[in-house]
py3Dmol code that shows the C-alpha trace and the ligand (Angstrom):
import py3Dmol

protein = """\
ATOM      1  CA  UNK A   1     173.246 141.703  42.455  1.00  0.00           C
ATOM      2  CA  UNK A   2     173.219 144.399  40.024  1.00  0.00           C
ATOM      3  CA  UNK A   3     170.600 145.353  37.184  1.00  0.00           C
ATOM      4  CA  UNK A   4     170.808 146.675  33.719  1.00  0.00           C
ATOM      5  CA  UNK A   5     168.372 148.629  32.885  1.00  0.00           C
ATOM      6  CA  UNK A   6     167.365 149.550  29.599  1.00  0.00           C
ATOM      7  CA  UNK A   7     164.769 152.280  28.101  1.00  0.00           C
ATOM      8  CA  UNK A   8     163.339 153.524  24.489  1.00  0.00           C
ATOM      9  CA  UNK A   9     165.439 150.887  22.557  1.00  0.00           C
ATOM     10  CA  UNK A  10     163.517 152.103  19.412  1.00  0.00           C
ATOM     11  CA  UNK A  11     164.811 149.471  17.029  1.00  0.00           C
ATOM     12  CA  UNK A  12     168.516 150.618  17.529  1.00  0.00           C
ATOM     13  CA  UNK A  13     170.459 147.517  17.442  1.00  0.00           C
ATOM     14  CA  UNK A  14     173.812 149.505  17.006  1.00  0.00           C
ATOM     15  CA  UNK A  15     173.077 151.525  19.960  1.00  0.00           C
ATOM     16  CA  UNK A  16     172.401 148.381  21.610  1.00  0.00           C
ATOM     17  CA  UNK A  17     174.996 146.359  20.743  1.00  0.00           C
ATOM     18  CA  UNK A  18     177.531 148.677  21.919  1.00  0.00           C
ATOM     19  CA  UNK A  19     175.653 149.321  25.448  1.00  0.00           C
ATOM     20  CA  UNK A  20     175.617 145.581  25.566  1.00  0.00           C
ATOM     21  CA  UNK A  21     179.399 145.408  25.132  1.00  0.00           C
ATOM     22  CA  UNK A  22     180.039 147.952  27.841  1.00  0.00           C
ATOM     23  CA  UNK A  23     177.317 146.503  30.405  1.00  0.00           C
ATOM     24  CA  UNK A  24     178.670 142.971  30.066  1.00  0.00           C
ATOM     25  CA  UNK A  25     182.370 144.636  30.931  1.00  0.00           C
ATOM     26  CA  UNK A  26     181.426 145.822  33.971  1.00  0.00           C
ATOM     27  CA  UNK A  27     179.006 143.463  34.741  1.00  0.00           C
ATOM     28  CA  UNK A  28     175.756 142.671  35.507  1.00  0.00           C
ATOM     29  CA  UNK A  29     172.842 139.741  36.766  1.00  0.00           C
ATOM     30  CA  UNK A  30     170.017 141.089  35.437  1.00  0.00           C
ATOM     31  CA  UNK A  31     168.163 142.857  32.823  1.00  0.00           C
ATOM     32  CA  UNK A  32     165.163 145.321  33.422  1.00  0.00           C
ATOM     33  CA  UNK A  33     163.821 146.966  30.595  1.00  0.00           C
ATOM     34  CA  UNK A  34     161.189 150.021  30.634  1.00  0.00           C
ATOM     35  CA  UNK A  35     159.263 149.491  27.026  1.00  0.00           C
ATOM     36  CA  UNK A  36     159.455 151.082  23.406  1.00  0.00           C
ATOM     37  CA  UNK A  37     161.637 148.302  22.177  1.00  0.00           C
ATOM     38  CA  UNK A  38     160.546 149.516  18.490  1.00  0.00           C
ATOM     39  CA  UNK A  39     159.403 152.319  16.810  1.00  0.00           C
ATOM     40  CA  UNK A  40     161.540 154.663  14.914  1.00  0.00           C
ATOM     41  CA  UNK A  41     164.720 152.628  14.135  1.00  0.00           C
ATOM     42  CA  UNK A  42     165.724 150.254  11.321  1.00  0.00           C
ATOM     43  CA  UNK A  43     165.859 147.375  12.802  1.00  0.00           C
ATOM     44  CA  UNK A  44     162.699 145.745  14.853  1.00  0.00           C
ATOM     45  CA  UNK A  45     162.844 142.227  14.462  1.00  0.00           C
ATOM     46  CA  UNK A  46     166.747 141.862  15.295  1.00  0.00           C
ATOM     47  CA  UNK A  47     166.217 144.210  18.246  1.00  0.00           C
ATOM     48  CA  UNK A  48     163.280 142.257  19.794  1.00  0.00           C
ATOM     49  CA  UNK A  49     165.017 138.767  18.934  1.00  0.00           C
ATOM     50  CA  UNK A  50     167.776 140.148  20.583  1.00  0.00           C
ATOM     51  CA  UNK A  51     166.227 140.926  24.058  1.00  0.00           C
ATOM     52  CA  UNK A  52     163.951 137.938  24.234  1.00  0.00           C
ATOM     53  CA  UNK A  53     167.610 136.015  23.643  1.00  0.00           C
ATOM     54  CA  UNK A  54     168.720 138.200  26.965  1.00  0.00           C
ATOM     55  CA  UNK A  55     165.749 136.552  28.875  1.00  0.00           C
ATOM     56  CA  UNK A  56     164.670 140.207  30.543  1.00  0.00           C
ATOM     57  CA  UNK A  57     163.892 139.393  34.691  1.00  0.00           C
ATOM     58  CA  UNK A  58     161.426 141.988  33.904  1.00  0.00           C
ATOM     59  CA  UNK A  59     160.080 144.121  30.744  1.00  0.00           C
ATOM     60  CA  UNK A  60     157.348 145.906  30.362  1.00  0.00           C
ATOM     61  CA  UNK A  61     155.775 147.464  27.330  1.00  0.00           C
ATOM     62  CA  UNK A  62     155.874 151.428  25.472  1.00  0.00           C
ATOM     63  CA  UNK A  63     153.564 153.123  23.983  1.00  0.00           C
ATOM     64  CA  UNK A  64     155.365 152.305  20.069  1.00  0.00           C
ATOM     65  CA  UNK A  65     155.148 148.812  21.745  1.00  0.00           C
ATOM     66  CA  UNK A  66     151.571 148.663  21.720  1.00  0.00           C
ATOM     67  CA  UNK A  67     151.194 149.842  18.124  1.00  0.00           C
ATOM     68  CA  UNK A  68     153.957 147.055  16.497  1.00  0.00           C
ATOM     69  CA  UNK A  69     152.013 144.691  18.458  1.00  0.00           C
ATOM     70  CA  UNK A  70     148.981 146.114  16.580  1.00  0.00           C
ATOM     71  CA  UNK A  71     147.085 146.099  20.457  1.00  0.00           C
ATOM     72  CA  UNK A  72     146.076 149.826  19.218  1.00  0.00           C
ATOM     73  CA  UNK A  73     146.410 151.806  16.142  1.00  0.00           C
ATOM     74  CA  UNK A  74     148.988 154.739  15.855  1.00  0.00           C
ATOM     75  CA  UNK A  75     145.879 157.124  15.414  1.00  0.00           C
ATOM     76  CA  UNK A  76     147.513 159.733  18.710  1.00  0.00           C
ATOM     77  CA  UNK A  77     151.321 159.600  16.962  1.00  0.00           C
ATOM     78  CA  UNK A  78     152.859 162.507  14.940  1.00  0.00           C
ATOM     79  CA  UNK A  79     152.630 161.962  11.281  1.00  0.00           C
ATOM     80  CA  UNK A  80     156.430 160.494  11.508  1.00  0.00           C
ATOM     81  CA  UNK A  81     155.884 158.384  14.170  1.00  0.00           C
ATOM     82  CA  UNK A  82     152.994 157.345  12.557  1.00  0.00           C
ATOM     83  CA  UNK A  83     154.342 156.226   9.196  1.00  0.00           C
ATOM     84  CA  UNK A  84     157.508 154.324  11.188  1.00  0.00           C
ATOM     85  CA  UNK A  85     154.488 152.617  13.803  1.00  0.00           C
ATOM     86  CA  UNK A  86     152.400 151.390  10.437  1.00  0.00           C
ATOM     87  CA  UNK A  87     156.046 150.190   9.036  1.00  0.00           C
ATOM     88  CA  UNK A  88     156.926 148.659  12.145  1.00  0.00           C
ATOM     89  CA  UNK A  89     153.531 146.651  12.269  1.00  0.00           C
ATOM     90  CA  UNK A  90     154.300 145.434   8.738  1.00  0.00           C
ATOM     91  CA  UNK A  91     157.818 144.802   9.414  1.00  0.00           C
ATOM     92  CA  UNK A  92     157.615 142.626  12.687  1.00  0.00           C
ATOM     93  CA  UNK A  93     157.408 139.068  12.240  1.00  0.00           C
ATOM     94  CA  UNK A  94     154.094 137.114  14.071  1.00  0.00           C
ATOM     95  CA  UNK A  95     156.519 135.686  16.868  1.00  0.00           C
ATOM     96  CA  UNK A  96     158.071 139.331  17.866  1.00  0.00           C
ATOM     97  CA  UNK A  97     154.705 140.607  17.569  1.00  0.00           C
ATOM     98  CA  UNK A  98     153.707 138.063  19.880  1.00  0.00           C
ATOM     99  CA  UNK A  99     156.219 138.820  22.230  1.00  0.00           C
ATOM    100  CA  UNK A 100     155.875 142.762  22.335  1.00  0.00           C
ATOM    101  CA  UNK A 101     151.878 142.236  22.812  1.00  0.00           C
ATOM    102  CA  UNK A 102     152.896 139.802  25.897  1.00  0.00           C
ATOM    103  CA  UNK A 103     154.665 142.383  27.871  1.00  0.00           C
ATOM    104  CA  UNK A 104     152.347 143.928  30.355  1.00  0.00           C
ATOM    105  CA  UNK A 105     152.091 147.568  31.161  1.00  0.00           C
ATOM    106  CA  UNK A 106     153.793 148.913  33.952  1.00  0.00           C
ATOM    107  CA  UNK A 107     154.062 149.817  36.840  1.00  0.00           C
ATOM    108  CA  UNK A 108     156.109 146.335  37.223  1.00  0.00           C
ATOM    109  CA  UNK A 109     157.449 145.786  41.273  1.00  0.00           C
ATOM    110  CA  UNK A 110     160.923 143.912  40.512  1.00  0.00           C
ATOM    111  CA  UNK A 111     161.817 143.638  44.446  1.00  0.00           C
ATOM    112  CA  UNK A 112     161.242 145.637  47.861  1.00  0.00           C
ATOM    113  CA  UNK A 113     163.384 148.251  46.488  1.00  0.00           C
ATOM    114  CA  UNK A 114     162.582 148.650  42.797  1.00  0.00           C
ATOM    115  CA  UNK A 115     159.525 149.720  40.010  1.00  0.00           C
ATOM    116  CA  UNK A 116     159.661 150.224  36.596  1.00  0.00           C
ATOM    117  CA  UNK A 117     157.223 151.990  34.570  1.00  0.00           C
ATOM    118  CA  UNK A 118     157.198 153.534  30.852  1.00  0.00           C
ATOM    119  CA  UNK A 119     155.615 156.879  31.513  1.00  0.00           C
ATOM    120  CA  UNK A 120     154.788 157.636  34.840  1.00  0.00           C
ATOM    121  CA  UNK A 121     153.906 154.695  37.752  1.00  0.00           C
ATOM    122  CA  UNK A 122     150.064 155.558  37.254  1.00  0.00           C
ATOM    123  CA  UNK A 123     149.866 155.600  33.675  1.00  0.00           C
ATOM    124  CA  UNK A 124     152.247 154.115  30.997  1.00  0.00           C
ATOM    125  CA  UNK A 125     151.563 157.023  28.409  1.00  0.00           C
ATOM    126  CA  UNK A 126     152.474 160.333  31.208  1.00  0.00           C
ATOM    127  CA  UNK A 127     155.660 162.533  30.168  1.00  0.00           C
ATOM    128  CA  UNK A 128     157.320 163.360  32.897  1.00  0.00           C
ATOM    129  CA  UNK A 129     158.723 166.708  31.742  1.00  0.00           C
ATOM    130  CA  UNK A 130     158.466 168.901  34.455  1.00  0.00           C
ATOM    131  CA  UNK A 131     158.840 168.802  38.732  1.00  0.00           C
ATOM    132  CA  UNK A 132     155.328 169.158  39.557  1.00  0.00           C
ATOM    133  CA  UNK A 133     155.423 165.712  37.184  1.00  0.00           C
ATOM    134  CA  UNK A 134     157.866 164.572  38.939  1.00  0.00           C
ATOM    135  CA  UNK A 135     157.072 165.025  42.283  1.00  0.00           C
ATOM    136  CA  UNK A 136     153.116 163.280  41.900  1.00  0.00           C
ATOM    137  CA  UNK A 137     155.287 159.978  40.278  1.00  0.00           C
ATOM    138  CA  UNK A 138     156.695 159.707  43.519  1.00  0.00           C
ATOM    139  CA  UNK A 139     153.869 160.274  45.372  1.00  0.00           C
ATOM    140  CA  UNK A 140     152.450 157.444  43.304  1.00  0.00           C
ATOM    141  CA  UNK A 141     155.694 154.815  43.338  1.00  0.00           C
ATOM    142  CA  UNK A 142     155.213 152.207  45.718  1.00  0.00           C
ATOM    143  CA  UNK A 143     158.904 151.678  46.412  1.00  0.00           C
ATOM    144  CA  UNK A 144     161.796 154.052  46.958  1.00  0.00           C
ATOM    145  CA  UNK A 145     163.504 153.814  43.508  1.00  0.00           C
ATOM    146  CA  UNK A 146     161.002 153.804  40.490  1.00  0.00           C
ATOM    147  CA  UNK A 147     162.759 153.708  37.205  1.00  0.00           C
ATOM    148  CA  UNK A 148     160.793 155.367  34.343  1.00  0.00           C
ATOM    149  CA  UNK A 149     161.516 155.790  30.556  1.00  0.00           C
ATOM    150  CA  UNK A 150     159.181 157.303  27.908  1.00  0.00           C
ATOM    151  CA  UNK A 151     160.535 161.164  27.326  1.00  0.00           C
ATOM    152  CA  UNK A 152     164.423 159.684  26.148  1.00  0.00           C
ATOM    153  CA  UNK A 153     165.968 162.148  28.769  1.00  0.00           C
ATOM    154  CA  UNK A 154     168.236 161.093  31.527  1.00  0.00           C
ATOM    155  CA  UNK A 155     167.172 162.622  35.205  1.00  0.00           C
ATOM    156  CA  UNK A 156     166.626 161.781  38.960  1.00  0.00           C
ATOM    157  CA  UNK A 157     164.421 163.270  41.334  1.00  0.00           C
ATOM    158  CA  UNK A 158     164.695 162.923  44.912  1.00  0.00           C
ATOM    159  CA  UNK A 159     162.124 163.050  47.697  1.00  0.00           C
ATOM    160  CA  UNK A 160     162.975 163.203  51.129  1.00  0.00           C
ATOM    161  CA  UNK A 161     161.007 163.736  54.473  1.00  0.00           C
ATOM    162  CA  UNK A 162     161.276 167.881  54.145  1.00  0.00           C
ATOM    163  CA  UNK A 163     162.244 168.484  50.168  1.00  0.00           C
ATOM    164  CA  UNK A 164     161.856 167.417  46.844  1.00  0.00           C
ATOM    165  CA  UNK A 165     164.958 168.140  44.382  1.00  0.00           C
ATOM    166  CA  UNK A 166     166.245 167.286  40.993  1.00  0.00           C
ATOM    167  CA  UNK A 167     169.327 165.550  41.346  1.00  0.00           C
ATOM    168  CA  UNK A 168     171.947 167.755  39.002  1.00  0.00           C
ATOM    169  CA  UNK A 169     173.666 165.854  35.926  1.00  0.00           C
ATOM    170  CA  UNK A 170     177.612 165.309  37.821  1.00  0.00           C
ATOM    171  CA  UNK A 171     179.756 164.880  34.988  1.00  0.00           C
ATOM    172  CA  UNK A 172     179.677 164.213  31.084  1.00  0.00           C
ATOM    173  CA  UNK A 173     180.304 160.535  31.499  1.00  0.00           C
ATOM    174  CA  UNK A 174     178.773 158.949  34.530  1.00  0.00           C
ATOM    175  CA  UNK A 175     176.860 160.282  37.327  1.00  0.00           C
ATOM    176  CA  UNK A 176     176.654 157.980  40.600  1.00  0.00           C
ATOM    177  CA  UNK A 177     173.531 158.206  42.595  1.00  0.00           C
ATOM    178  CA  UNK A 178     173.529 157.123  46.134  1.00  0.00           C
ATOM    179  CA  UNK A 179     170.271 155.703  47.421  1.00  0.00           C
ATOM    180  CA  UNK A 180     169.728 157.023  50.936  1.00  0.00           C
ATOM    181  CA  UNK A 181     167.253 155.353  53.412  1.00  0.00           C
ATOM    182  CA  UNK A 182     164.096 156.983  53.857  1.00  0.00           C
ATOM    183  CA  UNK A 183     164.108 158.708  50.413  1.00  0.00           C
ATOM    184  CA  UNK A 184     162.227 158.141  47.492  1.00  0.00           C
ATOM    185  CA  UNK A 185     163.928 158.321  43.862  1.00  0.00           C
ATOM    186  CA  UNK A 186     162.708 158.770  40.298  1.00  0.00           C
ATOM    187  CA  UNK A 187     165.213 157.777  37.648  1.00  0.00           C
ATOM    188  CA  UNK A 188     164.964 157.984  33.869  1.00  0.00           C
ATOM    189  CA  UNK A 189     168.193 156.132  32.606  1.00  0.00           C
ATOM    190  CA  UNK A 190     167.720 157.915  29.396  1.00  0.00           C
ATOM    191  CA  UNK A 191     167.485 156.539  25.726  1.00  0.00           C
ATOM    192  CA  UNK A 192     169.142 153.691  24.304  1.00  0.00           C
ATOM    193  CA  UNK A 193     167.762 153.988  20.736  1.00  0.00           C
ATOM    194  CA  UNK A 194     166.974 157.858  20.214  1.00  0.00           C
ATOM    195  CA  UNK A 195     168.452 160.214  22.642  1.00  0.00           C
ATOM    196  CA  UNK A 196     166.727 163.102  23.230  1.00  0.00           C
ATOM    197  CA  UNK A 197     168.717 165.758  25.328  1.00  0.00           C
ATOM    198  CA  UNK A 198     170.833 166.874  22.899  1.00  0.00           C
ATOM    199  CA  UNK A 199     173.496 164.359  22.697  1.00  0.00           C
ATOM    200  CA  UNK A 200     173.939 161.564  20.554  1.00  0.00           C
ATOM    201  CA  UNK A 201     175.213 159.375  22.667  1.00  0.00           C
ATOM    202  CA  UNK A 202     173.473 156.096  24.033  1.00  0.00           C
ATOM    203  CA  UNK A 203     172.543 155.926  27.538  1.00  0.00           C
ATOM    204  CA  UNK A 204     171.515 153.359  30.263  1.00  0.00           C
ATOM    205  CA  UNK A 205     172.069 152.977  33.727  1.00  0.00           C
ATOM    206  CA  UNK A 206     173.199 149.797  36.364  1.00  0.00           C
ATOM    207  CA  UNK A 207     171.520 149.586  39.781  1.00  0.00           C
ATOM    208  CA  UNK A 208     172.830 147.333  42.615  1.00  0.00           C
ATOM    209  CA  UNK A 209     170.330 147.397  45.520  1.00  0.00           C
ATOM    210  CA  UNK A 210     173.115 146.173  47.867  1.00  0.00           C
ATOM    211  CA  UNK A 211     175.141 148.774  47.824  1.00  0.00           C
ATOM    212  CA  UNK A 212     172.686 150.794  46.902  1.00  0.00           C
ATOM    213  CA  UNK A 213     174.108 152.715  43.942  1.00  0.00           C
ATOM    214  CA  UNK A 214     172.292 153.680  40.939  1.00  0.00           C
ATOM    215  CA  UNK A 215     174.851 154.703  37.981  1.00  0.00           C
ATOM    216  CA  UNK A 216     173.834 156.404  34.441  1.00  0.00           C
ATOM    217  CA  UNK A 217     176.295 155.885  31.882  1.00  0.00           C
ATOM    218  CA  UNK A 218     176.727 157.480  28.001  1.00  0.00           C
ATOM    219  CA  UNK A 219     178.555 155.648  25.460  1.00  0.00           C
ATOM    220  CA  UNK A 220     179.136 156.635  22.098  1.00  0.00           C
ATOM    221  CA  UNK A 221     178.680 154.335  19.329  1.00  0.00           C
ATOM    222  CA  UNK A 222     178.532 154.103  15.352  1.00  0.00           C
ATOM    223  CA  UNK A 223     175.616 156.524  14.850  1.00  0.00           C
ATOM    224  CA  UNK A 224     175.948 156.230  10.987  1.00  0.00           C
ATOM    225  CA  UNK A 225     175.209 152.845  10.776  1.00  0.00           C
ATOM    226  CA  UNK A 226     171.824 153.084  12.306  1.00  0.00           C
ATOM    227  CA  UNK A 227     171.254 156.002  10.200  1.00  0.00           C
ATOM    228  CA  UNK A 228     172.311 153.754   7.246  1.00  0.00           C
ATOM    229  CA  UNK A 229     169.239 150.974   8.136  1.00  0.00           C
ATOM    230  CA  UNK A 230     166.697 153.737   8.504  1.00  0.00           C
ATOM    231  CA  UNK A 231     167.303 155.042   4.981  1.00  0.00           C
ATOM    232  CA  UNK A 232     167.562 151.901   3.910  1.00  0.00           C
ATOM    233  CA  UNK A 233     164.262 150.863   5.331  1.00  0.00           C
ATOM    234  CA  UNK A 234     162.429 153.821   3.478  1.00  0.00           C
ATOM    235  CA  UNK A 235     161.552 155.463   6.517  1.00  0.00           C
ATOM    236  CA  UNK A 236     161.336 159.020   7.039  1.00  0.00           C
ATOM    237  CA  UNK A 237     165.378 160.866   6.322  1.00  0.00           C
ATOM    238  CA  UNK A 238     164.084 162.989   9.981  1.00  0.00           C
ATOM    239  CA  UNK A 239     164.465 159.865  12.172  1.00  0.00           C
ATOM    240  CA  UNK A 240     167.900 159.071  10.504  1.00  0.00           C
ATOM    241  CA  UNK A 241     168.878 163.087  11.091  1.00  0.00           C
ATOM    242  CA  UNK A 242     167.435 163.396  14.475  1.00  0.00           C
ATOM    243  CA  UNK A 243     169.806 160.483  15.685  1.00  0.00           C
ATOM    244  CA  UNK A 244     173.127 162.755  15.045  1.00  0.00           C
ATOM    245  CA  UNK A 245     171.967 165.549  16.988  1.00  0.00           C
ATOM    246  CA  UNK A 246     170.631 163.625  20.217  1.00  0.00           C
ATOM    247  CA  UNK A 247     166.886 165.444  19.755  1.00  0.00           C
TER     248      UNK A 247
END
"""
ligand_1 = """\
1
ZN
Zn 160.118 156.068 23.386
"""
view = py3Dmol.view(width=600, height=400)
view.addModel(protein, "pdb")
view.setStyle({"model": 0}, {"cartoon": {"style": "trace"}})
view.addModel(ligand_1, "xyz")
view.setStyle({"model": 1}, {"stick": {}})
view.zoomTo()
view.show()
């Protein structure tokens, strides 16, 4: 059995399309996703319409979440993020705003083995940016892996018995992480929608518990065409710029 999971969609639908593509090549059984479907990107509605039609086995909401849903106003965003939250509001049809505002907040427990969260397991709106972050997430998961979304970069934090470490990136395409017994892991799968470490590339990861392997991919995809919808939404020319530099 082997999960897809998904973070910081951000109204991408290109981005998502393609990771779609590539996860249904190598295969999967079920979807997790860690929140901030919207916010930012172009295209709300078809992204949201598009991973209710995926049936998620478990979702949980973001922070931009809460705002489309119009659960809280955007009053703590940045004025960008602001103006694309009040856009996004306006934009999102009654039924996806319905949806977005059912999602609950994390933490979510999928199985024995696995949490989700958006920020941090102990509260949905934590960055974890730093070790000392890191390493109090774990102490507050309540099972060994805990995926978390929330600051767009890809990482993985290990905790064992006698040391805590950052797990280092492996390669430029896909890094394999094997789950050992008696550890506790932290996993961001990175950004679908909005990168943020620098490169442009969509990311997501696959987790089977079985063979306990979690994998985070990159995949390249038509960066120009989500750029395009942005514009073409009137929202601000930064989020369209941002996207072609991965920050
Ligand atoms: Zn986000």
């Amino acid at each position: 059995m082997r999960y897809l999971i998904l973070s910081d969609i951000h109204a991408n639908l290109d981005a998502l399309e393609e990771v779609l593509v590539r996860a249904t090549a190598i295969g999967y059984d079920r979807l997790l996703v860690l929140g901030d479907l919207v916010g930012y990107g172009g295209q709300p509605n078809e992204v949201v319409e598009r991973i209710r039609s995926l049936a998620p086995f478990s979702i949980i909401r973001g922070n931009h979440d809460r705002v489309a849903a119009g659960v809280e106003d955007a009053e703590g965003f940045n004025p960008i993020a602001q103006e694309a939250a009040e856009w996004t509001l306006r934009t999102l049809t009654p039924e996806n705003r319905a949806y977005l505002s059912s999602c609950p907040p994390g933490p979510v427990f999928v199985d024995a083995v696995t949490e989700i969260c958006h920020g941090s397991p102990d509260d949905e709106d934590v960055y974890i940016t730093s070790e000392l972050a890191a390493l109090h997430a774990l102490k507050e998961a309540q099972r060994p892996v805990c995926f978390y979304g929330h600051t767009h970069i890809p990482a993985a934090f290990r905790l064992t018995d006698t040391a805590f470490d950052l797990i280092p990136p492996e390669s430029d395409e896909e890094q394999k992480i094997e789950i050992e017994r008696g550890c506790q892991y932290l996993i961001n799968p990175g950004s679908v929608g909005q990168p943020r470490d620098g490169d442009p590339r969509a990311a997501f990861a696959m987790f089977e518990p079985e063979s306990a392997v979690v994998e985070l991919y990159r995949i390249a995809y038509p960066v120009e065409r989500a750029q395009e919808k942005i514009l073409k939404a009137g929202l601000p020319q930064a989020l369209a710029r941002r996207l072609a530099i991965g920050r």
